[in-house]
KEVOZA-975411 format. One line per field, with one value per residue (C-alpha): y, z, x. Coordinates in pm, 1 decimal. Layout:
<nodes>
north: (Y,...)
up: (Z,...)
east: (X,...)
</nodes>
This chain:
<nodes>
north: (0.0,196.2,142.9,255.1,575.4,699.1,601.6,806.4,1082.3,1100.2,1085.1,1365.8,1581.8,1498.3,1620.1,1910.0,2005.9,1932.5,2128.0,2442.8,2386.7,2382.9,2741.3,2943.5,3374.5,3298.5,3619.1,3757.0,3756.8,4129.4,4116.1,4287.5,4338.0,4629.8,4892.8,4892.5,5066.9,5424.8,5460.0,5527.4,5865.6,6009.8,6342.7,6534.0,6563.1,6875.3,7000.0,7087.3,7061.2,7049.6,7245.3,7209.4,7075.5,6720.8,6581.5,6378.4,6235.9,6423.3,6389.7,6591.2,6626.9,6773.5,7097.2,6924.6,6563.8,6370.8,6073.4,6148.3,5882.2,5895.5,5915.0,5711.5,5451.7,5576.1,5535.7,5783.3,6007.2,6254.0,6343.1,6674.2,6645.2,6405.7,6308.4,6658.1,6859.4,7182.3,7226.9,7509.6,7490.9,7417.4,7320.2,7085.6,6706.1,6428.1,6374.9,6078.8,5954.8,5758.7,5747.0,5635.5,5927.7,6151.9,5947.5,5956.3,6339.3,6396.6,6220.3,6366.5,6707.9,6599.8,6429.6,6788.2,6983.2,6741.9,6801.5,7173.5,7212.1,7054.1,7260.9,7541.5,7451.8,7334.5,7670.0,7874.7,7683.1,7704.0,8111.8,8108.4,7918.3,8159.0,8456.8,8318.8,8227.5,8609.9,8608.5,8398.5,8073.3,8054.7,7809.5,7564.7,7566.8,7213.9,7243.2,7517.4,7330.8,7038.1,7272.6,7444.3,7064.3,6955.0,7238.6,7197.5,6842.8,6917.9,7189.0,6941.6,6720.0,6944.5,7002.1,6634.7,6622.5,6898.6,6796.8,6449.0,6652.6,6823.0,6529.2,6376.9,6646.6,6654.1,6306.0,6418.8,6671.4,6392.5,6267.4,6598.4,6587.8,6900.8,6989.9,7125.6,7277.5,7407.3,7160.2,6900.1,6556.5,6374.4,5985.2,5910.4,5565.4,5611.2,5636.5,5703.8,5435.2,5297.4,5191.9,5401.1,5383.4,5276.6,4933.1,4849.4,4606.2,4695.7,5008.5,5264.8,5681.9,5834.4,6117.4,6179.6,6545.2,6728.8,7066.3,7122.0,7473.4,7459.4,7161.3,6964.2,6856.9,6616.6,6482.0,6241.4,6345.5,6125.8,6096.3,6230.3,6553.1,6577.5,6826.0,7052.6,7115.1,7424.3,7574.9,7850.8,7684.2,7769.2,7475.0,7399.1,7123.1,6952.5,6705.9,6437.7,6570.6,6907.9,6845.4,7151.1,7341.4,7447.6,7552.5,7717.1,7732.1,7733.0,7446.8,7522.8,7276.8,6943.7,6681.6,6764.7,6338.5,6067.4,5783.1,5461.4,5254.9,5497.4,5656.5,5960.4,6331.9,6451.8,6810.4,7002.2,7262.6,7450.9,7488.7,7745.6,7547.8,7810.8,7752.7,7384.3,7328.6,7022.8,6732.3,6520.6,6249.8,6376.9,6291.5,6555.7,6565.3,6823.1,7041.8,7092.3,7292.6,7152.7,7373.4,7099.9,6909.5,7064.7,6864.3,6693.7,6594.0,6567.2,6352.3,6207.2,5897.7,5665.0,5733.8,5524.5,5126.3,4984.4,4605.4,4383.0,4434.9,4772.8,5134.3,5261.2,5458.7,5377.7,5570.4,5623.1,5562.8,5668.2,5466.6,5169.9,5109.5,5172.4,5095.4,5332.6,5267.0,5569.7,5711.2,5972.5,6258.2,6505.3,6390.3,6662.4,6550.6,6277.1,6427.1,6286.5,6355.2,6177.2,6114.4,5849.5,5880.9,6076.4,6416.7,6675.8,6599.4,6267.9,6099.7,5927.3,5678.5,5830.8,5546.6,5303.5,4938.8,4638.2,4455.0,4736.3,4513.0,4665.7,4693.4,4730.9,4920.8,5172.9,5397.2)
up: (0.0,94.4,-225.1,-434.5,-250.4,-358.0,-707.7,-693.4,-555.0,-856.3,-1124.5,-971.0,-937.8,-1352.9,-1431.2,-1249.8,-1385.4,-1743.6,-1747.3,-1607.0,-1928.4,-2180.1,-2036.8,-2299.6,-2371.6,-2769.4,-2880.5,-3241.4,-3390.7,-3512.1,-3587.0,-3929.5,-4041.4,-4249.0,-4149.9,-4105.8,-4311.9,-4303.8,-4117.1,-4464.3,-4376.1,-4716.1,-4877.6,-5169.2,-5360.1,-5422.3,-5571.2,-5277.1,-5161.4,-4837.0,-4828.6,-4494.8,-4416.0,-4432.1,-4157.9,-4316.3,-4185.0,-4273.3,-4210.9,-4221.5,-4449.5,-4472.5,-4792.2,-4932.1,-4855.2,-5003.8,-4936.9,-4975.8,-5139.3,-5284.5,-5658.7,-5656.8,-5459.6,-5160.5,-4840.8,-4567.2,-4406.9,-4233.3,-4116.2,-4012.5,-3929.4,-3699.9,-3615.8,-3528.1,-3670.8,-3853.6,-4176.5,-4427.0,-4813.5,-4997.5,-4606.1,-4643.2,-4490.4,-4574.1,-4744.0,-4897.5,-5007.4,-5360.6,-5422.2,-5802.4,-5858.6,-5760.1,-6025.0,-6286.6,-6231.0,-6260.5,-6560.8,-6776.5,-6642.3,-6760.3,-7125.0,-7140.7,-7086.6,-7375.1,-7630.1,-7551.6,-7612.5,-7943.1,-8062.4,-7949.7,-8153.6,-8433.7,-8465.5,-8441.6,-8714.9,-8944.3,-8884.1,-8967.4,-9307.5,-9385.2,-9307.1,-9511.6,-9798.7,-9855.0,-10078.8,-10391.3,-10452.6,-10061.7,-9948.2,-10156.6,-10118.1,-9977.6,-9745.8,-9595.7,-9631.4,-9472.7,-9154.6,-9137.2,-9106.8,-8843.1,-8665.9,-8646.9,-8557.4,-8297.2,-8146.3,-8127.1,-7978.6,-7686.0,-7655.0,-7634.1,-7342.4,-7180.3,-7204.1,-7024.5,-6770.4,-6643.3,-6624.7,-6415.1,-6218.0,-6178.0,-6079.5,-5770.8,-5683.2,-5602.4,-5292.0,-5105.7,-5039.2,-4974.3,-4839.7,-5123.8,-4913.8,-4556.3,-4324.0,-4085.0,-4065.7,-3935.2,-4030.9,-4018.5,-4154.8,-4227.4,-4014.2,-4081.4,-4291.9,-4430.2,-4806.0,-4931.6,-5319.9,-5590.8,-5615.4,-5193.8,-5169.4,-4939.3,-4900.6,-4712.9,-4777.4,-4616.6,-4483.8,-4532.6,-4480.5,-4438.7,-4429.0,-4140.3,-4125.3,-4345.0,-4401.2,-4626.5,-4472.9,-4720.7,-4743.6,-4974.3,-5032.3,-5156.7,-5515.8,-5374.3,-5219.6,-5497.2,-5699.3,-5427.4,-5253.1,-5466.3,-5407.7,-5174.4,-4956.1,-4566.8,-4381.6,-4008.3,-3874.3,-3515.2,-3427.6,-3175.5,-3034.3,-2943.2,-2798.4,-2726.1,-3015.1,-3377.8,-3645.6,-3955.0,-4330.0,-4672.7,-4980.8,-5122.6,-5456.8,-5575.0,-5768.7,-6003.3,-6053.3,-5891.8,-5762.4,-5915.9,-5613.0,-5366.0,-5590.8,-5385.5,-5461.8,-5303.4,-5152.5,-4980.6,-4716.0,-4686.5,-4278.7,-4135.9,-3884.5,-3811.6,-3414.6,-3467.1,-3359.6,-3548.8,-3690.6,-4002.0,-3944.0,-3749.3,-3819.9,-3837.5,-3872.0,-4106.2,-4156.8,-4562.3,-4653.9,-4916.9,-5099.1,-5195.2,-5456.4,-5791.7,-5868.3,-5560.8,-5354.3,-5018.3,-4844.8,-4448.2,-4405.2,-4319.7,-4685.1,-4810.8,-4812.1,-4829.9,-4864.2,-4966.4,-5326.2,-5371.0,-5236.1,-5344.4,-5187.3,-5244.5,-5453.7,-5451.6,-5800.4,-5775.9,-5434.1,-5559.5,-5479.4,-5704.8,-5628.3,-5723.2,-5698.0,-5585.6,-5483.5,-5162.3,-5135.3,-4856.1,-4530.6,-4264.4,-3967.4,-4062.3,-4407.0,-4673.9,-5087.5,-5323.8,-5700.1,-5965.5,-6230.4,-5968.1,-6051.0,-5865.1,-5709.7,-5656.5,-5345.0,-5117.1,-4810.0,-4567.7,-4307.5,-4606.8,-4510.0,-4745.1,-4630.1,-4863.0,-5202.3,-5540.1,-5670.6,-5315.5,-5256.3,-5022.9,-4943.7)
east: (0.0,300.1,465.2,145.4,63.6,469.9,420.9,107.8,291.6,524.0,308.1,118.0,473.3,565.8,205.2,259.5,606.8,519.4,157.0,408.7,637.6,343.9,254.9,423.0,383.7,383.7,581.6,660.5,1009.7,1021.8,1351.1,1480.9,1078.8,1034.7,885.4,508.4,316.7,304.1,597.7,894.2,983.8,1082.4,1228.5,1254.1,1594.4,1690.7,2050.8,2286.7,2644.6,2779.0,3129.9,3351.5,3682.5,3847.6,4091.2,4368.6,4683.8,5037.2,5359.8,5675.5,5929.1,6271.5,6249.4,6591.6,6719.6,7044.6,7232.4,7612.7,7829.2,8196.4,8188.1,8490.3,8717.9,8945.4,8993.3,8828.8,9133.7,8902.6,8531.7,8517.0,8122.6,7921.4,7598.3,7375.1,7624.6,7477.4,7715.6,7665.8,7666.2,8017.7,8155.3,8388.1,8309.2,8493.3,8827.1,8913.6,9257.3,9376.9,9713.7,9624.6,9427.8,9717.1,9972.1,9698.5,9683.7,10023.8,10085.6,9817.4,9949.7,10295.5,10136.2,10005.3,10297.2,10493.7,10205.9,10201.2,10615.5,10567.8,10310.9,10487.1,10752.0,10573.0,10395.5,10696.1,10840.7,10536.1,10591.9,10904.3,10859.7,10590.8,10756.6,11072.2,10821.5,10743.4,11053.8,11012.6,11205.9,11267.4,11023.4,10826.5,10439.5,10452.6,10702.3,10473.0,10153.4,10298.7,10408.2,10099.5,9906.1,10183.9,10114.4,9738.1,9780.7,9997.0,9735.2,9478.6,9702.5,9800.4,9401.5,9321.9,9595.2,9445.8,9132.6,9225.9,9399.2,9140.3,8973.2,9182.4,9159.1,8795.6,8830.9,9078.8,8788.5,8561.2,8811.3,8636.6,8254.9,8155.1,7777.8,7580.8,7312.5,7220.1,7130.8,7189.6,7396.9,7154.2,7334.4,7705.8,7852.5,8204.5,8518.4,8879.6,9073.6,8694.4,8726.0,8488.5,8322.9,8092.7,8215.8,8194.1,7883.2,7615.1,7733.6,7540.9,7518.5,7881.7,7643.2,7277.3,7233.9,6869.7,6774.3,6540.7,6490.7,6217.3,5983.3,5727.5,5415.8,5330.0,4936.1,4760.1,4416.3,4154.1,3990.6,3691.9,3819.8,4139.7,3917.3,3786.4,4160.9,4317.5,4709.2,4681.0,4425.2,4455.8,4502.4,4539.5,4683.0,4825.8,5112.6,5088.7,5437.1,5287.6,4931.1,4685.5,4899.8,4704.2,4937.9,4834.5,4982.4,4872.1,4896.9,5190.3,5190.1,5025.7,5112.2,4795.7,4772.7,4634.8,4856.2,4809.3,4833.1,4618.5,4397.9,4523.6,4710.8,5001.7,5021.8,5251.9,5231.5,5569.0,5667.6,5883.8,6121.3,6404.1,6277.5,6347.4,5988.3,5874.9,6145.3,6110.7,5904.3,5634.3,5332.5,5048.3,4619.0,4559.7,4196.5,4175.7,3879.9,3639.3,3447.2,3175.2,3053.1,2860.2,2569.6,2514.2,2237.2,2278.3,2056.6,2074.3,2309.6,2032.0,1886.1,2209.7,2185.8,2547.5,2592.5,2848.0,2783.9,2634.5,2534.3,2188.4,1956.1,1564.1,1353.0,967.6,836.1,472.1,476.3,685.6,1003.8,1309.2,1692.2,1955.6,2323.8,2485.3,2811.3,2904.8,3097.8,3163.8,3016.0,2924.4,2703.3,2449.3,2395.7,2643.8,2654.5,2528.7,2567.1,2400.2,2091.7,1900.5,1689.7,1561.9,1223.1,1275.9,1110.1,1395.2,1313.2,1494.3,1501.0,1617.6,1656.8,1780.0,1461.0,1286.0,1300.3,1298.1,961.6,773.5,473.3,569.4,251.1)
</nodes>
């Protein structure tokens, strides 16, 4: 009896739990639905363009850069500069020594000297034969030809030798590097007794000397905005290194194309830095203005449906609607630019959604 009055017992407890887990609030998945009807807020497009400015990264330049190496063979016998140090143009900053080059000199100097005593002698010869050949019988007309062609040959001689000579010499001027603008070492590689020329593998710049006393801040700017940034453009811009500081300037020059691998144009914005404010390799946010886009229509952000595969914005064609792929321009708040085969008047859905389907009654 015992036994029958717990099996009763349980039955009555599974009855009880499973009748609770029937009781069920059925709700509605309203998830992604579309709006319901009544509720597409829409607008009318009319031409506008929103002009205001563009932040874009930066970064600075040295005005002049160069990487010094020999322009021939030798071995380093002095730096007069180092790392830091502030060198002026034509200062002189690293000799290098070649005994070769000083035997090669002095031989085409002494070639030279040779070619130029016989055509000294030569000529004075070929003046004295013509001065003798004033009285008649003297001198035969081919003897005097024939002195008048040695003499020629040996002027061009004496020019060939002097032409090699200064060569040579030119080729001694190289063992000086001199700086060949204002600026700054800012990288040093060689020492004394370094081999030092064309032919050393791997070789790094001697020198690599900057001028820093005036800078390039250098910005790519976007297809988009490419046409609205002109030369002579204020811009304002801040560095990282300097918080809480604005710094003005103007566009100095473009590169008036579009890079192949960025789609992008360079500018540059020219930077007094005689205070030694900012250094090369800062990088910078910089305010362009942009003076807008003609032919736009501007239209709120939410009009614009972007997916995987297109950007359109949803048209009301006498209450049905129409896709229409579109492109953006200048953004300024939630209102951005828009261009395709749109036309004025045209009813937008403002609070566009990609459940909207093409060719759905909208009213």
């Amino acid at each position: 009896m015992k036994y029958k009055i717990q099996i009763a017992i349980t039955l009555l407890i599974i009855i009880f739990f499973a009748s609770c887990g029937e009781k069920k609030t059925e709700t509605k998945d309203t998830a992604g639905a579309q709006p319901a009807a009544g509720t597409y807020k829409t607008m009318e497009l009319q031409p506008r363009k929103i002009s205001g400015n563009v932040q874009l990264p930066g970064v600075m330049q040295p005005y002049e850069f160069v990487q010094l190496f020999p322009r021939i063979s030798g071995f380093v016998k002095t730096v007069n500069v180092d790392r830091g140090s502030v060198v002026k143009k034509g200062q002189l900053l690293i000799t290098l020594e070649a005994p070769e080059i000083e035997q090669q000199v002095a031989q085409a100097k002494l070639k030279f000297t040779q070619a130029e005593a016989i055509y000294i002698t030569s000529k004075d010869r070929y003046r004295r034969l013509l001065e003798t050949s004033k009285t008649p019988g003297t001198i035969s007309p081919y003897d005097l030809e024939a002195a008048a062609s040695k003499m020629q040959g040996d002027s061009a001689t004496a020019q060939g030798e002097y032409a090699n000579y200064k060569a040579q010499e030119t080729m001694k001027s190289y063992l000086t590097v001199t700086a060949p603008f204002d600026g700054v070492i800012t990288e040093r590689n060689v020492h004394p007794g370094a081999l030092a020329g064309p032919g050393v593998q791997n070789a790094k710049p001697m020198l690599v000397l900057q001028q820093l006393s005036r800078l390039r801040l250098v910005v790519d700017v976007p297809e988009q905005y490419a046409a609205q940034v002109k030369d002579g453009d204020e811009v304002h811009y801040k560095t990282n290194a300097l918080p809480g500081q604005d710094f003005a300037g103007a566009v100095s020059r473009s590169s008036q194309s579009l890079s192949n691998n960025f789609r992008s144009e360079t500018i540059e914005i020219d930077v007094d830095n005689k205070g030694n404010t900012f250094k090369p390799g800062m990088y910078a946010e910089v305010v362009l203005p942009t003076s807008g886009t003609a032919n736009a229509f501007v239209v709120p952000r939410s009009a614009v449906v972007t997916t995987t595969e297109r950007k359109y914005i949803i048209v009301s064609d006498n209450g049905v609607a129409r896709w229409h792929d579109v492109s953006e321009g200048n953004q300024s708040n939630d209102s951005t630019e828009i261009f395709g085969n749109l036309h004025s008047s045209d009813i937008v859905v403002t609070n566009a959604s990609y459940q909207i389907k093409d060719g759905t009654q909208i009213k």
